[in-house]
Structure formats: C-alpha cells, structure tokens
MARBA-3410 file (N, C-alpha, C, O; in Angstrom, 1 decimal):
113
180.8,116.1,274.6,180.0,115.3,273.7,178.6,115.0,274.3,177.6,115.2,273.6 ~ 178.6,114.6,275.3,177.1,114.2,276.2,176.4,115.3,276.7,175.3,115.0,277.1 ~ 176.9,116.6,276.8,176.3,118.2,276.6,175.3,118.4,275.3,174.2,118.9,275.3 ~ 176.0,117.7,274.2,175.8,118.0,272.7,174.5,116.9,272.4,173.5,117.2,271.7 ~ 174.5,115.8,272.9,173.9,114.8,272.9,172.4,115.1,273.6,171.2,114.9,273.1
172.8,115.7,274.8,171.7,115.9,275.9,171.0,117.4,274.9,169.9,117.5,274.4 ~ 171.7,118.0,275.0,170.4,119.0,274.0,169.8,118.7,272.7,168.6,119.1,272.3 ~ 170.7,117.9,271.9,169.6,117.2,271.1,168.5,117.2,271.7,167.6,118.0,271.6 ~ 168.5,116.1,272.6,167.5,115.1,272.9,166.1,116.5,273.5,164.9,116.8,273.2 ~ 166.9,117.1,274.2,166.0,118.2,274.6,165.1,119.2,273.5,163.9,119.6,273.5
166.1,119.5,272.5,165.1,120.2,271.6,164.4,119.0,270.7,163.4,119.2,270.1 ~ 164.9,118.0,270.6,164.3,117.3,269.8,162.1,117.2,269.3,161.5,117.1,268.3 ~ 161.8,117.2,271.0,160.3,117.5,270.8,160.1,118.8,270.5,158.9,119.0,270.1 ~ 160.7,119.7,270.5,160.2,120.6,270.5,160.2,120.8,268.5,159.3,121.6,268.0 ~ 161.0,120.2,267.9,160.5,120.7,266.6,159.3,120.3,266.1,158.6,119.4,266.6
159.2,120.9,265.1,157.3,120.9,264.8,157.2,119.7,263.7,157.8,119.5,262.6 ~ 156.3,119.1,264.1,156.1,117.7,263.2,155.2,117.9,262.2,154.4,118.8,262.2 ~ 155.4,116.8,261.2,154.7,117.1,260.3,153.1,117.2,260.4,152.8,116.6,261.4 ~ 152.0,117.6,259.9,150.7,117.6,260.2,150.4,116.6,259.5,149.6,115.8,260.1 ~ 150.7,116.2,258.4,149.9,114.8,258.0,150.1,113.6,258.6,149.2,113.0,259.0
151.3,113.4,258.7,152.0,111.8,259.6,152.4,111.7,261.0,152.6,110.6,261.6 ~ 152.7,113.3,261.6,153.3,113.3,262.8,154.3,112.9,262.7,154.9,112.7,263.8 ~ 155.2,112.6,261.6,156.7,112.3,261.8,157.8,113.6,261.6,157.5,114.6,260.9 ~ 158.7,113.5,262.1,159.8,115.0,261.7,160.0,114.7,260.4,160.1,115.6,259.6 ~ 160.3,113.0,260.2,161.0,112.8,258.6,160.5,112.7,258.2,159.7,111.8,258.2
160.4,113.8,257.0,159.7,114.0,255.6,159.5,112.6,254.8,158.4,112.3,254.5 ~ 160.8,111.6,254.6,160.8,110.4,253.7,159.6,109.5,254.3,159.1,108.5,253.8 ~ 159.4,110.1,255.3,158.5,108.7,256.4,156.8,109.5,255.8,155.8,108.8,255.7 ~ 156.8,110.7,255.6,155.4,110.8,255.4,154.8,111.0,254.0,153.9,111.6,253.5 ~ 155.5,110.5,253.6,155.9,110.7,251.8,155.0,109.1,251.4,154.5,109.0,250.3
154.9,108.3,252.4,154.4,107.4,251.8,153.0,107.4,252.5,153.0,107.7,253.7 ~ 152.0,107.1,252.0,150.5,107.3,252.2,150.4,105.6,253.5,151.1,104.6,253.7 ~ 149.3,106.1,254.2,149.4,104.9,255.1,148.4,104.1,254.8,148.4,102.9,255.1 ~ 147.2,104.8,254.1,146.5,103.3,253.4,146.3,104.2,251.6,146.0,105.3,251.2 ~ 146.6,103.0,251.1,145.7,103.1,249.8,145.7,101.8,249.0,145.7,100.7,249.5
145.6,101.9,247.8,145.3,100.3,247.4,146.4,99.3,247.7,147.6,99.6,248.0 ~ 145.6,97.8,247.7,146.1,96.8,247.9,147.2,96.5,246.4,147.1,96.8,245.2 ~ 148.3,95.9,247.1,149.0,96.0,245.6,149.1,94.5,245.1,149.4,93.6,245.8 ~ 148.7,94.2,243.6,148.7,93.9,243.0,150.0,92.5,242.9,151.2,92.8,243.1 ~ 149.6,91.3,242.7,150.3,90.1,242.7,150.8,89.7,241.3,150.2,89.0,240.5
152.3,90.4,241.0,152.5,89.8,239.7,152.9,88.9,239.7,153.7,88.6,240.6 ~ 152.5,87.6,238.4,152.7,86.5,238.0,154.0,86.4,236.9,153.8,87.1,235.8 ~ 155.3,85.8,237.0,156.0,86.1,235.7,155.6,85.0,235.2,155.4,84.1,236.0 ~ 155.4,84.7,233.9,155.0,83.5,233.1,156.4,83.4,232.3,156.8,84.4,231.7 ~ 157.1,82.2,232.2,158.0,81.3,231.5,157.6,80.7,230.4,156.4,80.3,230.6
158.0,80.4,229.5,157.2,79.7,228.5,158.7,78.5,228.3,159.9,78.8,228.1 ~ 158.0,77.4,228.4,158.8,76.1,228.5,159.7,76.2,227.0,159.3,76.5,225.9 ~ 161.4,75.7,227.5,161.9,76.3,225.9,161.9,74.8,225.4,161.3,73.9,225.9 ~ 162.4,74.8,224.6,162.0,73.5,223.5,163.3,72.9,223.4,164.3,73.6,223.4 ~ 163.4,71.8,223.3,164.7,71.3,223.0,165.6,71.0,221.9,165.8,69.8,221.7
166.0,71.7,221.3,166.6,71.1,220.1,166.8,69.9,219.6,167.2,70.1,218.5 ~ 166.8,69.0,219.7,166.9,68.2,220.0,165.9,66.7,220.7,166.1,66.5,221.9 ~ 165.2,65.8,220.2,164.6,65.2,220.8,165.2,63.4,220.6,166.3,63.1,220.1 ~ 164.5,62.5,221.0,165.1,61.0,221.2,164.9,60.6,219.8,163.8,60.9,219.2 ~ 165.8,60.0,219.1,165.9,59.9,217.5,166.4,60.6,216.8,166.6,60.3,215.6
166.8,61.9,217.3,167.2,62.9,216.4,168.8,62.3,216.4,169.2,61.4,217.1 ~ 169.6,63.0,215.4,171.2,62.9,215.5,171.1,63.7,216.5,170.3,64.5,216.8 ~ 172.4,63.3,217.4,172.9,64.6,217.7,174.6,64.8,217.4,175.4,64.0,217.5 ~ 174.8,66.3,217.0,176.2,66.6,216.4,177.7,66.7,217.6,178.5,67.6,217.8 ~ 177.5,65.0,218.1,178.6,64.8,219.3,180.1,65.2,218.8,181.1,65.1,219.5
180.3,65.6,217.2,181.6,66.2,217.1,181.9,67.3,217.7,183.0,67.6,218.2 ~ 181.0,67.8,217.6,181.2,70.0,217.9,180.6,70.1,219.3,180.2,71.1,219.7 ~ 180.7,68.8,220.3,180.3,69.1,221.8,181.2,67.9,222.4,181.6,66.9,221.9 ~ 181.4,68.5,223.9,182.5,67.6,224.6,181.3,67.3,225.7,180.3,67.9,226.1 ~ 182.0,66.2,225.9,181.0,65.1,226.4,181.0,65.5,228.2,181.8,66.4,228.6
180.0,64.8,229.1,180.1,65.1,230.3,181.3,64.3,230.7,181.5,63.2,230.1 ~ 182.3,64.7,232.0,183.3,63.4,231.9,182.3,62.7,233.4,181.8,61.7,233.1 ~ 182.2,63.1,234.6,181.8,62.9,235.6,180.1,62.8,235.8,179.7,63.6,236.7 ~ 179.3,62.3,235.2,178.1,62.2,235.2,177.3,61.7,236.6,176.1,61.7,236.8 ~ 178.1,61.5,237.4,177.9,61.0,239.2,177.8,62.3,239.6,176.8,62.5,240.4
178.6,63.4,239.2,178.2,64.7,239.9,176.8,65.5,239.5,176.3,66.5,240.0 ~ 176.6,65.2,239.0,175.0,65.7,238.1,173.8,64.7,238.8,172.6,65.1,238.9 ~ 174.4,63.3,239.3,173.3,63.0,239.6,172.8,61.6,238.6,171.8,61.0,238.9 ~ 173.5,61.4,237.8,173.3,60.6,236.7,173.6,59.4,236.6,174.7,59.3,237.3 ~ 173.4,58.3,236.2,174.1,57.1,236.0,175.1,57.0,234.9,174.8,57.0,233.7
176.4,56.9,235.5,177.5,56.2,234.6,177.6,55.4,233.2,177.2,54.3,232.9 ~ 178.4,56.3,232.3,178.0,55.5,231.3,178.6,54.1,231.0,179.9,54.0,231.1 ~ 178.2,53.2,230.7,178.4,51.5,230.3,179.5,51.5,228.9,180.0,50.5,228.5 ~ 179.6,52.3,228.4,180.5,52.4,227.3,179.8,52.7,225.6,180.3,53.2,224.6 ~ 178.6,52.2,226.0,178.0,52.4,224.3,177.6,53.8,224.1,177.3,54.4,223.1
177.6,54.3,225.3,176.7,55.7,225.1,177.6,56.7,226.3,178.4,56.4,227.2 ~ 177.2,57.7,225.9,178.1,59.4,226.6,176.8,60.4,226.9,175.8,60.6,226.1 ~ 177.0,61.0,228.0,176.1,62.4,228.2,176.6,63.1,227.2,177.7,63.0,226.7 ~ 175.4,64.3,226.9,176.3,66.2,226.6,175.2,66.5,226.7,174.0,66.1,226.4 ~ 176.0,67.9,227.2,175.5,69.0,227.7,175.0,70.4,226.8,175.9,71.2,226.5
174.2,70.6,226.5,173.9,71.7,225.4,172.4,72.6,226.3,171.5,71.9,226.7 ~ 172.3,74.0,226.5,172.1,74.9,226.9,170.7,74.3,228.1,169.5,74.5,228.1 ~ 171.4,73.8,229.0,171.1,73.3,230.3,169.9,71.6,230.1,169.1,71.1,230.9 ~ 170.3,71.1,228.9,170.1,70.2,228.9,170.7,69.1,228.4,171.2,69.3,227.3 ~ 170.6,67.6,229.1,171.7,66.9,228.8,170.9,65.7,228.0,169.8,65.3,228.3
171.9,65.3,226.9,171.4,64.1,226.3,172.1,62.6,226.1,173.2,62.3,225.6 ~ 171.6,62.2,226.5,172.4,61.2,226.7,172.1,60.0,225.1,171.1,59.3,224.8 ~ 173.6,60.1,224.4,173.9,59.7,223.1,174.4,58.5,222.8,175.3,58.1,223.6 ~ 174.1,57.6,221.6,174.5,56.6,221.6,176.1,56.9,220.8,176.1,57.8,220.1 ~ 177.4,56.0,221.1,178.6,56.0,220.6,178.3,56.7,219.2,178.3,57.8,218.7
177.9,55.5,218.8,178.5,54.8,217.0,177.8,55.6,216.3,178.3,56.3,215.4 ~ 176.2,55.7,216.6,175.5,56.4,215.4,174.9,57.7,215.4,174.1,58.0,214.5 ~ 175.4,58.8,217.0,175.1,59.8,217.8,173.2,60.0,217.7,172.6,61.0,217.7 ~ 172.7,58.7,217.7,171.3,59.1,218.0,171.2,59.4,219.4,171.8,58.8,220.3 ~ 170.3,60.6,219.6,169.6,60.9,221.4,168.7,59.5,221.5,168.0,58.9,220.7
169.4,59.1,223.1,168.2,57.9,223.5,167.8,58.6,224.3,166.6,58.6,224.2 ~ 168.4,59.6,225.5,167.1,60.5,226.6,167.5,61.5,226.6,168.6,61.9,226.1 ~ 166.4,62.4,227.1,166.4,63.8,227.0,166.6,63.4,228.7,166.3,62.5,229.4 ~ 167.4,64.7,228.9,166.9,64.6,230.8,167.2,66.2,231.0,168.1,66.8,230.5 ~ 166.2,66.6,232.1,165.7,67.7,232.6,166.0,68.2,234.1,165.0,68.5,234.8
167.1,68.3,234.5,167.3,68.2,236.1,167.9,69.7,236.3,168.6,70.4,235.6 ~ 167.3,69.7,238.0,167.9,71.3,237.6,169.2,71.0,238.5,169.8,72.0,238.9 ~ 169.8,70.0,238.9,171.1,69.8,239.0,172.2,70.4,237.4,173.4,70.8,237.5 ~ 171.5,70.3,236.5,172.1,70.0,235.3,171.7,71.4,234.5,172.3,71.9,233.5 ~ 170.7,72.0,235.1,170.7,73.3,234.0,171.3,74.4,234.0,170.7,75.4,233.5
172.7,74.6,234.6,173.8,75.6,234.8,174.6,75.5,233.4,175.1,76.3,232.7 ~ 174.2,73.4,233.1,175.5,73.4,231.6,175.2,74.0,230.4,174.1,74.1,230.1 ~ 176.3,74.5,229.7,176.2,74.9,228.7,176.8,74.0,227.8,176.9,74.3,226.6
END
C-alpha cells in the first residue's frame, strides 16, 4: 500500500495542469477568480394582518384556549378572561362576551396555530 501511495505522490507533479488556474481539478477552475461583485438580496415580508383586532368578537367556540400561558411568557389568566391562539397570534378574550381586549405579538408565541 505505501509503494502505491509513494508513486502517486511521485507522478503526481508530473501531470499537466490546467493552463488557466494551474489546478489539476477541473471543478476548481470552472470558477472564474474575479468577476462581479455579487449582489445583496433583500427578502421583503409584508406584515400579515390580523384577523382580528381589540373589539372585534372573537369565535372562542371553534378554538381551544391556551391552558399554560406562563410557558409563552404571558400573564395568568384572573378568570374573566382566556388566551387563543390563532395562526401565530394570541388574543387574549374576555369570558362572557368573547370580545378581543389584546392582540399580542411574541415570537415566543408564533409557532401556535
């Protein structure tokens, strides 16, 4: 094996390099060594809207509520009111007459669906 090894290494200079890049590997001179500067793309997001804003109903039948709002980061609800969670934003709803009192925006919280 170290016969096999050692003559590599031996013919190795001797093969003929490339004339543009001086490399043996073709993939290596395939890429140009200067040409333009490349270009800074910007992705632009456009802020999504909430369905939902403070006064609106919201339809707390057809959504299950947060149970652990300490894990999100949130204050505990006092009983009159409940978090939910609807497509990464949580609102936090009154009992009795399901109006939104806050919108809240955390990116603790925008995984919920």
């Amino acid at each position: 094996m170290r016969h096999l090894i050692l003559s590599f290494l031996l013919v190795l200079p001797a093969l003929p390099a490339s004339a543009e890049c001086g490399s043996i590997v073709p993939s290596v001179c395939a890429m140009p060594l200067e040409g333009p500067t490349p270009v800074r793309k910007v992705l632009k997001v456009k802020p999504t809207v909430t369905p939902y804003v403070v006064g609106d109903r919201f339809p707390f039948e057809d959504h299950s509520f947060l149970m652990d709002p300490r894990r999100y980061g949130l204050a505990p609800s006092d009983g009159t009111w409940r978090y939910y969670a609807l497509s990464g934003v949580v609102y936090r709803v009154q009992n009795n007459s399901g109006e939104v009192l806050e919108v809240i925006r955390r990116r603790r919280t925008s995984h919920l669906r």
